[in-house]
C-alpha positions in Angstrom: -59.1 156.2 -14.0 -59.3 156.2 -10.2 -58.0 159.9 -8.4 -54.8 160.0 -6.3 -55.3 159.0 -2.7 -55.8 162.5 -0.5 -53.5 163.3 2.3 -55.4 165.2 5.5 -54.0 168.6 4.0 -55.9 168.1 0.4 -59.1 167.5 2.2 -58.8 170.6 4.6 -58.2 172.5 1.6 -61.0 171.4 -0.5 -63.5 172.0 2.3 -62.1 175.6 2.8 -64.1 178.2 1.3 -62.5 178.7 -2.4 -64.0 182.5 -2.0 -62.3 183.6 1.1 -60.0 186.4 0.3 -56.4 185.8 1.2 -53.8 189.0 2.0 -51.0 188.7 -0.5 -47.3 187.9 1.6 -44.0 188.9 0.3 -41.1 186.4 0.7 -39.9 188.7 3.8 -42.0 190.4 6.4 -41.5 192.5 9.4 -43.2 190.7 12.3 -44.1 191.5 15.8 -44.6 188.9 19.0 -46.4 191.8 21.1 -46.2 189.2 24.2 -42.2 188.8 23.8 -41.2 192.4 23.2 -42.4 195.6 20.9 -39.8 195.2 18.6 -40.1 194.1 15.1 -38.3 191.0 14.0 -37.9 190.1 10.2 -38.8 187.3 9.1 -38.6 184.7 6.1 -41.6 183.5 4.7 -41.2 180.1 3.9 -43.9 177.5 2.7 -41.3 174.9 2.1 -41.7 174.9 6.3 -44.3 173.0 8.0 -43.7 174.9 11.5 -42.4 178.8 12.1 -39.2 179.3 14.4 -37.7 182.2 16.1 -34.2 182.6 17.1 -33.9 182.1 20.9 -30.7 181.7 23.0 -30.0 179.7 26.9 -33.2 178.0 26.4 -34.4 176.7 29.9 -37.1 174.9 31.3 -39.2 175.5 34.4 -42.6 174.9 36.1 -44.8 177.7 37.7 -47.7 177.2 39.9 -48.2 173.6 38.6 -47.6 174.4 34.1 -44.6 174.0 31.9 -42.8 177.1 31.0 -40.0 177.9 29.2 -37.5 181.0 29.8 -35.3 182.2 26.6 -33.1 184.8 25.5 -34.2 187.1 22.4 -31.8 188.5 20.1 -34.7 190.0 17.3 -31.8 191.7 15.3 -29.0 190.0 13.0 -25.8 190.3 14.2 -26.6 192.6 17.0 -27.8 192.5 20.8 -30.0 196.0 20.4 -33.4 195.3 22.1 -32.0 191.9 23.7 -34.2 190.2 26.2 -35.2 187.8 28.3 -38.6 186.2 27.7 -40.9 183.2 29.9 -44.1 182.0 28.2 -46.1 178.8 28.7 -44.8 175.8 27.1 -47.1 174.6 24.6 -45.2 171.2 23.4 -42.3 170.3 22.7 -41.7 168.5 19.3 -39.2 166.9 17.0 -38.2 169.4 13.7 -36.2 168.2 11.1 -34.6 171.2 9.6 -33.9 171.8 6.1 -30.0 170.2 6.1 -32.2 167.0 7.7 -30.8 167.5 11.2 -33.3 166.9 13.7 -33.8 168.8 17.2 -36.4 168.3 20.0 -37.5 172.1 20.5 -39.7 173.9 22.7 -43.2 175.3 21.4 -44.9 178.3 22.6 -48.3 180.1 21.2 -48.0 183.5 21.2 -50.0 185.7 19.2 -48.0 187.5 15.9 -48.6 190.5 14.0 -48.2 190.7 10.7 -49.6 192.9 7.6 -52.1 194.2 9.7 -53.3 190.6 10.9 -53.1 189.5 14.7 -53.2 185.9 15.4 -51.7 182.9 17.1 -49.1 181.1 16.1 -47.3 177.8 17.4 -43.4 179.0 17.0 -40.6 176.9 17.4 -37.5 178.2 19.5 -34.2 177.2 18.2 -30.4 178.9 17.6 -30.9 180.7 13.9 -27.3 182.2 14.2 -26.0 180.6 11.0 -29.4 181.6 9.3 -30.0 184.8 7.7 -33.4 185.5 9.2 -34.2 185.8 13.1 -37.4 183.9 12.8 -38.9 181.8 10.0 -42.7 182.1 8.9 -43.6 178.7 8.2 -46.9 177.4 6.0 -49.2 176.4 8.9 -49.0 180.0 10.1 -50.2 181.3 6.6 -52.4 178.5 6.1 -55.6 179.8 5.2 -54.9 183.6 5.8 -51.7 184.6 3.0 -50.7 184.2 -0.2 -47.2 184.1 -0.8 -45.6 186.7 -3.9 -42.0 185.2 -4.1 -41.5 188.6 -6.1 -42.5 190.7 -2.9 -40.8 191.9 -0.3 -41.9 193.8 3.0 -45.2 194.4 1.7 -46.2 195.6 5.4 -43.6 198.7 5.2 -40.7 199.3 7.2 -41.4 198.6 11.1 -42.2 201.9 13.1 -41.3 202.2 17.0 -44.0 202.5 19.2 
């Protein structure tokens, strides 16, 4: 009997090393954006998500000396404007997301680098309004792709966030 046709993803994976050890992720994580702020944001971890997202408020575009930037608002906390702020990075795309209630939105993409469990990488991070959502930024699966392994029994397995 002939195999299933492979999509792109099933061939990355099966020419991944199967011995690479992966850090095990809880279902929620404290995260920091060290280029955006040094405050912790929590996030949901969420491989149902192709892309990750972070709340980000009066969203405007702008060029500087000849690049694509972008210039948002940060609210990191839930229902609060503690540690508010105003943020410009490079615009990396921007890109067509279909949430999960199927509405789509063209939304700008920046690259910063995230820490998370110890780990310090870059990410490509969506920037959207999350008010009606219960987590300030959503860890999505290409951002855990080859580096977690998600515990749906887990939570905060980094520890609460410490000020620095």
């Amino acid at each position: 009997m002939p195999s299933p046709p492979k999509n792109s993803e099933d061939e990355e994976m099966a020419r991944a090393p199967q011995h690479q050890v992966r850090t095990i992720i809880g279902w929620r994580e404290w995260v920091r954006i060290p280029e955006l702020g040094s405050w912790p944001v929590k996030a949901k971890v969420d491989t149902g998500a192709r892309s990750s997202a972070l709340h980000a408020e009066k969203i405007e575009f702008f060029e500087r000396e000849g690049q694509a930037w972008v210039r948002f608002e940060v609210q990191p906390h839930q229902r609060s404007v503690r540690d508010a702020a105003a943020a410009e990075f490079p615009l990396h795309d921007r890109r067509m997301v279909r949430s999960s209630s199927g509405h789509e939105e063209l939304r700008a993409v920046i690259r910063p680098q995230i820490q998370v469990l110890g780990k310090r990488f870059a990410i490509e991070l969506t920037l959207t309004n999350r008010d009606e959502m219960g987590f300030r930024m959503l860890l999505g699966r290409e951002a855990l792709k080859g580096r977690f392994l998600v515990d749906p029994n887990a939570s905060f397995l980094g520890g609460r966030p410490t000020s620095e």
